[in-house]
C-alpha positions as CSV (number, residue, x, y, z in Angstrom):
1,X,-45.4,-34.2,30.8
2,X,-43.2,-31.0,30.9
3,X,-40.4,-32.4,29.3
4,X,-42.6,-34.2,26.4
5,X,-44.5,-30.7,25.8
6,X,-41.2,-29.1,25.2
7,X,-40.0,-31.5,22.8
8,X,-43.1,-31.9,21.2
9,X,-42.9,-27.7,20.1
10,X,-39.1,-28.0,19.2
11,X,-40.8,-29.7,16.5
12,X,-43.5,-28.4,15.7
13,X,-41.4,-24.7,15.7
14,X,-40.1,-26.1,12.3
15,X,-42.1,-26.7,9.5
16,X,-43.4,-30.1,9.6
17,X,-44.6,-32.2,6.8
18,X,-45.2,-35.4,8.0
19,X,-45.3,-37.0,11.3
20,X,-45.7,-40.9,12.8
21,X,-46.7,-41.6,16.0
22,X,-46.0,-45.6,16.5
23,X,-45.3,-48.5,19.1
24,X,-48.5,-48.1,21.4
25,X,-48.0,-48.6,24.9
26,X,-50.2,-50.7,25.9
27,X,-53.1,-53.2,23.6
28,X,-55.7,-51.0,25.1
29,X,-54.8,-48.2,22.5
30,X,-57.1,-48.0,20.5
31,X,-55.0,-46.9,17.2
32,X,-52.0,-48.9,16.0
33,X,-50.4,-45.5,14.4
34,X,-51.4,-42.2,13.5
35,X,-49.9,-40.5,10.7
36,X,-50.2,-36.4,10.4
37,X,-49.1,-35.2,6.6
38,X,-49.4,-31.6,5.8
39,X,-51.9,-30.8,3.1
40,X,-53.1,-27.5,1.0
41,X,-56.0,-26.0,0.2
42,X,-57.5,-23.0,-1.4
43,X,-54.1,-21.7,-0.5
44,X,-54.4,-22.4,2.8
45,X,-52.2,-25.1,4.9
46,X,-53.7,-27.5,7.1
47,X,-52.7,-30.8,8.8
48,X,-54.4,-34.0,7.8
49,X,-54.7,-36.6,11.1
50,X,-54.8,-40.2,10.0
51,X,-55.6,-42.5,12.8
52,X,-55.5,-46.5,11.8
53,X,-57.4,-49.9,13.7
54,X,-56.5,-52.8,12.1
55,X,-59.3,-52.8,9.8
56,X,-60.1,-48.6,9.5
57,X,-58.7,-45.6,8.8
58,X,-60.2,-42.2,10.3
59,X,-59.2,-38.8,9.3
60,X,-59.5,-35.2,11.4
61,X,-58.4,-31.8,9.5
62,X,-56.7,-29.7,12.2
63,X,-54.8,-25.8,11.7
64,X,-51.4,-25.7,11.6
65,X,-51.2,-23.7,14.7
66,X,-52.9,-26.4,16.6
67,X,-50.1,-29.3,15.5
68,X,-48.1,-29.3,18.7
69,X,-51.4,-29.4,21.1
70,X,-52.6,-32.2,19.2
71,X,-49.0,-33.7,19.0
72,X,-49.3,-33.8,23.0
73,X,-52.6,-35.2,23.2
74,X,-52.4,-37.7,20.8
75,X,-49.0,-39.5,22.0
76,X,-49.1,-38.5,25.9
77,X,-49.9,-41.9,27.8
78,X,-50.2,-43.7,24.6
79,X,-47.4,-44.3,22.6
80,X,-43.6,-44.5,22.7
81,X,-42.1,-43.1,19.1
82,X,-42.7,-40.1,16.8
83,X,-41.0,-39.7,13.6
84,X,-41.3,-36.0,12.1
85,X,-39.6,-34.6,8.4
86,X,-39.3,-30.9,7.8
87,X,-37.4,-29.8,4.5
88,X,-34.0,-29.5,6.4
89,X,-34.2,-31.9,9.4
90,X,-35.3,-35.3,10.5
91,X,-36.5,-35.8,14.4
92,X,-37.3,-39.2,16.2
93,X,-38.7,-38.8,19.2
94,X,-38.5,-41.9,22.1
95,X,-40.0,-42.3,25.3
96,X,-38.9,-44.5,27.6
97,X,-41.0,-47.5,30.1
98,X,-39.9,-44.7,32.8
99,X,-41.3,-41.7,30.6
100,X,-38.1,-40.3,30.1
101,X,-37.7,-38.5,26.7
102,X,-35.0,-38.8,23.9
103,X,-34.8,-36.5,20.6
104,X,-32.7,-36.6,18.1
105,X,-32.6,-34.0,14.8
106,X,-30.5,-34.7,12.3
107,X,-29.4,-32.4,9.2
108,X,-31.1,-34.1,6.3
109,X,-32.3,-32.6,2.9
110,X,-36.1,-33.7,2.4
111,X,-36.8,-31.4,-0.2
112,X,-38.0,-33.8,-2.8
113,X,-40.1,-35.6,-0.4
114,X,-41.4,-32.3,1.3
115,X,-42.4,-31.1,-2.3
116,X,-44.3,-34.3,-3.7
117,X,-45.8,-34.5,-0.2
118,X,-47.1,-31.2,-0.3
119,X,-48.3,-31.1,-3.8
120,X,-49.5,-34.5,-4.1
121,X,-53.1,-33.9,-2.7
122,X,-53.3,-29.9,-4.4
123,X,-55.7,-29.9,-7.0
124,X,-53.5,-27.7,-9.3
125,X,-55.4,-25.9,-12.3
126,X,-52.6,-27.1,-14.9
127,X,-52.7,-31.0,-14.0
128,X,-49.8,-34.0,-14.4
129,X,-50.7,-35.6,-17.1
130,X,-51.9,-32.8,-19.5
131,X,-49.7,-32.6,-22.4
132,X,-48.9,-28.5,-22.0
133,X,-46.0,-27.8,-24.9
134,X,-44.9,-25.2,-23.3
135,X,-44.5,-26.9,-19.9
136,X,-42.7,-29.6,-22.0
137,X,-40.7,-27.0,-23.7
138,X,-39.7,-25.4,-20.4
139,X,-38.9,-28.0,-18.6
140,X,-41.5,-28.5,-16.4
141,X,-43.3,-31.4,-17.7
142,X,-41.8,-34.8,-19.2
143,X,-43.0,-35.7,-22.6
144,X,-45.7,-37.5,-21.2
145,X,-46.8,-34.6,-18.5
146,X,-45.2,-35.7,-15.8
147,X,-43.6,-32.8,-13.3
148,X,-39.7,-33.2,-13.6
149,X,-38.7,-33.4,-10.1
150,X,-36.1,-30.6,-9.9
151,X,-39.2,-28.2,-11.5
152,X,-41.5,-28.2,-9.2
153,X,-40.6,-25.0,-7.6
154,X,-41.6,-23.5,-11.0
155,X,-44.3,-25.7,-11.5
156,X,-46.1,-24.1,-8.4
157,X,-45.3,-20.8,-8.8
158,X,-47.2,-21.1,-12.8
159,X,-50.2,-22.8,-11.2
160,X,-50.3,-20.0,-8.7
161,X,-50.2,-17.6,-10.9
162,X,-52.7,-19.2,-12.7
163,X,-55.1,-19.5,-9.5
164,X,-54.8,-15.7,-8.8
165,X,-56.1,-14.8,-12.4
166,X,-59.0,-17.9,-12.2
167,X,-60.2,-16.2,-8.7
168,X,-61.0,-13.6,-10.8
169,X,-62.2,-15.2,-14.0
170,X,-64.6,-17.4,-12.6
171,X,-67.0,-14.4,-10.6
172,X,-67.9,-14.0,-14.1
173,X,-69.4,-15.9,-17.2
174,X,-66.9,-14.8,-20.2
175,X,-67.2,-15.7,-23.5
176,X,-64.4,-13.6,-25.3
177,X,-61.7,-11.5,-23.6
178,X,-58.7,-9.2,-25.2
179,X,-55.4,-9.5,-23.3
180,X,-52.3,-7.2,-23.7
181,X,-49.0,-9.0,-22.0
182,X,-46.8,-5.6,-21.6
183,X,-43.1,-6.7,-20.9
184,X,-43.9,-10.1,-21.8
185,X,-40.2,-11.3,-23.0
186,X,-39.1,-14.9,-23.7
187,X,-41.4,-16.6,-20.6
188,X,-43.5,-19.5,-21.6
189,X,-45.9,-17.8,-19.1
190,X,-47.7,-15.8,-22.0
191,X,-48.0,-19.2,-24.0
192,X,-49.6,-21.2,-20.8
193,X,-51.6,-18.3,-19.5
194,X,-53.1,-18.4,-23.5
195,X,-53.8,-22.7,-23.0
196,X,-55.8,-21.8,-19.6
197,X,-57.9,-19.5,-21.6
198,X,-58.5,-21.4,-24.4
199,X,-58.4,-25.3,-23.7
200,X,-59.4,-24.9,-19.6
201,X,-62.0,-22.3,-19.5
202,X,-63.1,-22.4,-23.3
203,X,-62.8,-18.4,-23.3
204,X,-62.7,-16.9,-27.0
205,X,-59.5,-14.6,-26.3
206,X,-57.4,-12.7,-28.2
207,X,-53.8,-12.0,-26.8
208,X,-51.3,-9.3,-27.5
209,X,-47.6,-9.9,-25.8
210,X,-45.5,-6.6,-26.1
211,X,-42.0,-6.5,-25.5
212,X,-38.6,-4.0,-26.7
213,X,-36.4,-6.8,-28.3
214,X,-37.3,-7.2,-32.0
215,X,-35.4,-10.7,-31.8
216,X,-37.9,-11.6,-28.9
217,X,-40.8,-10.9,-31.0
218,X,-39.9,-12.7,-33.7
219,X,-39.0,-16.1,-31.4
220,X,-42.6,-15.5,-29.6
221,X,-44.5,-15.4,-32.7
222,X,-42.7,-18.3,-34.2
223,X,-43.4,-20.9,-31.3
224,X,-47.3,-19.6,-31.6
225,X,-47.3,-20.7,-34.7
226,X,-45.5,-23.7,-34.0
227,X,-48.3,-24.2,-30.9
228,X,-51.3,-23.5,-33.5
229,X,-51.9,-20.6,-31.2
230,X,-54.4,-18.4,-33.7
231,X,-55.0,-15.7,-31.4
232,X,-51.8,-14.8,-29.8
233,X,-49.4,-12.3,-31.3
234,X,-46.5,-10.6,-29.9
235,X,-45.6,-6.7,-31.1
236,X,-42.7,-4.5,-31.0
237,X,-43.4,-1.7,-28.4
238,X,-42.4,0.2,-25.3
239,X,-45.3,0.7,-22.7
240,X,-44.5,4.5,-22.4
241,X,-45.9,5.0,-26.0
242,X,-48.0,2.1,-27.1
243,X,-51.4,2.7,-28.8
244,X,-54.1,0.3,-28.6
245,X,-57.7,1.4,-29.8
246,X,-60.1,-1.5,-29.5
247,X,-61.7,-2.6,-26.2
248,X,-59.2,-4.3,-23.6
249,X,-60.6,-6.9,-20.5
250,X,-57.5,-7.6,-19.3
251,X,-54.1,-6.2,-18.6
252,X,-50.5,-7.9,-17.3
253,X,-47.8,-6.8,-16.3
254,X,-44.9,-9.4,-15.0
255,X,-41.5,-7.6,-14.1
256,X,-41.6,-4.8,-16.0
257,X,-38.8,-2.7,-14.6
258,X,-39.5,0.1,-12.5
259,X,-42.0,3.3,-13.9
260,X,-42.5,0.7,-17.0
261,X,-45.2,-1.0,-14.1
262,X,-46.8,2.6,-13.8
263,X,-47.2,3.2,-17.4
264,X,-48.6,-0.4,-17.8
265,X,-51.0,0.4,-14.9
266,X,-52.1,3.7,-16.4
267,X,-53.1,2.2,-19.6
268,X,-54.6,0.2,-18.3
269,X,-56.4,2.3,-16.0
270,X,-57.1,4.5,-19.3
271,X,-58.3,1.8,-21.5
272,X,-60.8,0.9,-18.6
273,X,-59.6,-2.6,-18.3
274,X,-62.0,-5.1,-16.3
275,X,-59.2,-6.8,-14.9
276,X,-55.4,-6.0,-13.9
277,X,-52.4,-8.3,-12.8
278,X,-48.8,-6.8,-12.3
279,X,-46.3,-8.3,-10.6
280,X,-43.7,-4.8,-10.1
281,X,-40.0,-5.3,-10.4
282,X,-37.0,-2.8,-9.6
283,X,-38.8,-0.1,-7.7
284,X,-36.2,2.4,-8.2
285,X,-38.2,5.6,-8.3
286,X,-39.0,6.4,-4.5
287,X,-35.7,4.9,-3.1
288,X,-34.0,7.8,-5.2
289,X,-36.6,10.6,-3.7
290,X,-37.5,9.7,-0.3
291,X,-36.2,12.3,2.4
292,X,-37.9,11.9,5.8
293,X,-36.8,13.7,8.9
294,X,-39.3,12.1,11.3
295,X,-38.8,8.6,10.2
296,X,-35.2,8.9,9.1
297,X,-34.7,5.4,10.5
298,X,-36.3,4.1,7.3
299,X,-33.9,5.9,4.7
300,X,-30.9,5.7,7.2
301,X,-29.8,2.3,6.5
302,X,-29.5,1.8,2.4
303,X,-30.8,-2.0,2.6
304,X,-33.7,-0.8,4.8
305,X,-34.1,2.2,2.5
306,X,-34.3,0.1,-0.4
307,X,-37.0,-2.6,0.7
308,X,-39.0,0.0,2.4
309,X,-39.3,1.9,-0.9
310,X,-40.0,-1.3,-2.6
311,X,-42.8,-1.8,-0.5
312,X,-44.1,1.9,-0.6
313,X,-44.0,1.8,-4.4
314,X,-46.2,-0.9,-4.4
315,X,-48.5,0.1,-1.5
316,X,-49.1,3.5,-3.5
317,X,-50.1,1.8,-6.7
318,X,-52.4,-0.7,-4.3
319,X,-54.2,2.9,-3.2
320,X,-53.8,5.2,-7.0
321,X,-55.9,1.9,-8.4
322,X,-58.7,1.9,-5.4
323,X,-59.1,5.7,-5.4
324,X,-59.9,5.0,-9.4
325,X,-62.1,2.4,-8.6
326,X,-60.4,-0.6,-8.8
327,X,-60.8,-3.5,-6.1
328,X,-57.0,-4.0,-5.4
329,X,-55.4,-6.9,-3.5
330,X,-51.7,-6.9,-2.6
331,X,-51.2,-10.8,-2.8
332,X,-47.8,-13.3,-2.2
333,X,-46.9,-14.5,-5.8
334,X,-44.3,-17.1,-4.7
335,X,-42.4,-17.2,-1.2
336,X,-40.1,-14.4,-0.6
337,X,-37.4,-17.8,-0.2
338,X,-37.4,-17.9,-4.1
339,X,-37.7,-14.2,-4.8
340,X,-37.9,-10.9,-3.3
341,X,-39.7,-9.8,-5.9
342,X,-43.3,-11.7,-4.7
343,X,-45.9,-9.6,-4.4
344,X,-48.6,-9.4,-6.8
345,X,-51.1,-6.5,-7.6
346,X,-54.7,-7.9,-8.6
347,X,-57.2,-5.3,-9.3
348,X,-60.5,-5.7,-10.7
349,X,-63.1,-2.6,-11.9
350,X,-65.8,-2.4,-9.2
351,X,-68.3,-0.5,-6.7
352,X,-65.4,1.3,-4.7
353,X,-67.0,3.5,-2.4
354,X,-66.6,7.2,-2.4
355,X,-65.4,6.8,1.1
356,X,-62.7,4.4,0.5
357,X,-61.4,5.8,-2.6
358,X,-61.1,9.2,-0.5
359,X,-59.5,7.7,2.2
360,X,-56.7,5.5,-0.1
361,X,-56.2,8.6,-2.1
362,X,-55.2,11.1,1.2
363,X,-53.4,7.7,2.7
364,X,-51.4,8.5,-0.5
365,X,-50.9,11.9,-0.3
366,X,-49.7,11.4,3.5
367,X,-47.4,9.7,2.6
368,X,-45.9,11.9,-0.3
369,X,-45.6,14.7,2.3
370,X,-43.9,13.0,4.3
371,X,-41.2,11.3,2.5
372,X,-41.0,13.4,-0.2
373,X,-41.9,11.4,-3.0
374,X,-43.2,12.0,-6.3
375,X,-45.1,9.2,-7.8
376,X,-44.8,8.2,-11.4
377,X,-48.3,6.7,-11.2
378,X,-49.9,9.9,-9.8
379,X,-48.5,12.5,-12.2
380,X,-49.8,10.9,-15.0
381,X,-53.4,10.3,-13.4
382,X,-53.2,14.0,-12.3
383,X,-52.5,15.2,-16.1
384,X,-55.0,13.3,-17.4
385,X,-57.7,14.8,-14.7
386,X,-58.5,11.2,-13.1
387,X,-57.9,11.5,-10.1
């Protein structure tokens, strides 16, 4: 029993996404094989337990921290083989008429099967078999609206993108909304973002994708043309300086380079935007300021310097947008395995509470006195008398 739990959670420490549990030991089993495939959900994974009879099929949802228990229970005293796949390895698992145990793991690369395994069952906002043209044009989908195979990395980190934004959308009935893109380059993103609004959630918008490169422009407004997209048109224009006078809902921000994500937060912040998505890039700023003698450990090593400045910059922006009033949610964007740069900001205009914008505002200001920094963000907050 000892030797089977041990081999049972050398499995389970990797990242499992499917398992078969086969050859009964006896007739008296009741289950001729139980398959376990890992499955998503709101975000959130789960395993999936398929038990089969001859004739039925019964199904149990179990958390992913609970695999190796269940593992054990399931196959202790009952069967002789398990079969598991993880993106990287392949185990088989054997136990003899004696009970002694024999696993194997080999080096294999299941990538492709992990992926259509684990996306097979999501229900993805932007669906195989819609014909998208930009998906097509990117890459993403065949010509039919399949997924390409080697794009479904990219094809889940869109639809997750997307998911962040409709978790916000859909708290609210909207009709029309006005969306400015700052930094929006040569992504397709802009141009799918634009089809969710318009042909999923039937939203009236109008759309507005800045960016420095005159060329850029000129490329962006030619494919919405070419898409028939009426209400989306790209400007000339650097985030510092840009004007806008009518009423903005919404405001993103993807990548734009270092104080180019304050700017784009404080107009947005000044234009009293409903809604605010930024995903920062290059956090330069603090990793040039920060001087700490208590907590030197943090600015003594320059990797650990960097990525804890990263993660400052970002934390302070999380708190300068609460103590406005914003509801602000640091969120994963894609795994940190595809990109360091993952984490999303997601704000939305709310009922903050006086107590909890005081408190995120002197969190803040701890933490300027201690490091010495001197946020971008704040400064311009502070000469406009918001905060």
């Amino acid at each position: 029993m000892e030797e089977l739990k041990k081999s049972i959670d050398e499995i389970t420490s990797n990242d499992i996404v499917k398992m078969v549990i086969s050859n009964k030991l006896n007739k008296d089993v009741e289950y001729k094989k139980i398959n376990i495939e890992l499955k998503e959900k709101n975000n959130k994974d789960y395993y999936q337990v398929e038990k089969y009879t001859e004739k039925q099929v019964f199904h149990e949802n179990i958390e992913k921290n609970m695999l190796s228990e269940k593992v054990l229970e399931l196959i202790n005293g009952n069967y002789k083989q398990l079969d598991a796949w993880a993106e990287d390895s392949t185990y088989d698992l054997k136990i003899s008429k004696k009970g002694k145990i024999f696993l194997s793991k080999k080096k294999n690369n299941n990538e492709k099967m992990v992926k259509k395994q684990h996306n097979r069952e999501k229900n993805y906002i932007l669906k195989e078999g819609m014909l998208i043209q930009p998906l097509i044009d990117l890459g993403v989908f065949t010509k039919e609206g399949k997924v390409v195979n080697s794009k479904y990395d990219k094809y889940k980190q869109i639809n997750r993108f997307i998911e962040i934004i409709d978790d916000e959308i859909k708290k609210n009935d909207y009709k029309e909304l006005t969306i400015l893109d700052f930094g929006c380059g040569k992504s397709y993103l802009t141009f799918v973002l634009y089809y969710y609004f318009v042909e999923i959630k039937k939203i009236d918008v109008k759309m507005i994708g800045l960016d420095l490169k005159a060329d850029v422009i000129k490329k962006c407004n030619d494919i919405a043309k070419k898409y028939n997209y009426k209400n989306l048109r790209f400007e000339l224009g650097d985030i510092n300086g840009y004007k806008y006078t009518d009423n903005v809902d919404m405001v993103i921000t993807l990548h734009a380079c270092d104080t180019a994500t304050d700017y784009a937060l404080y107009n947005a912040i000044k234009w009293n935007a409903k809604m605010i998505f930024s995903v920062p890039c290059c956090q330069h700023e603090f990793n040039s300021q920060m001087n700490t003698e208590e907590f030197s450990l943090f600015t003594k090593y320059g990797i650990i310097k960097e990525r804890v400045a990263a993660l400052m910059t970002d934390a302070v922006r999380g708190n300068l947008l609460e103590a406005i009033g914003y509801k602000t949610q640091l969120l994963e964007f894609i795994d940190i395995a595809h990109s360091p740069k993952n984490i999303l900001i997601r704000a939305s205009k709310g009922n903050v509470s006086k107590e909890k914008r005081e408190t995120s505002i002197k969190e803040v200001n701890s933490i300027i006195n201690e490091f010495n920094i001197d946020p971008t963000l704040l400064k311009l907050l502070k000469n406009d008398n918001l905060i």
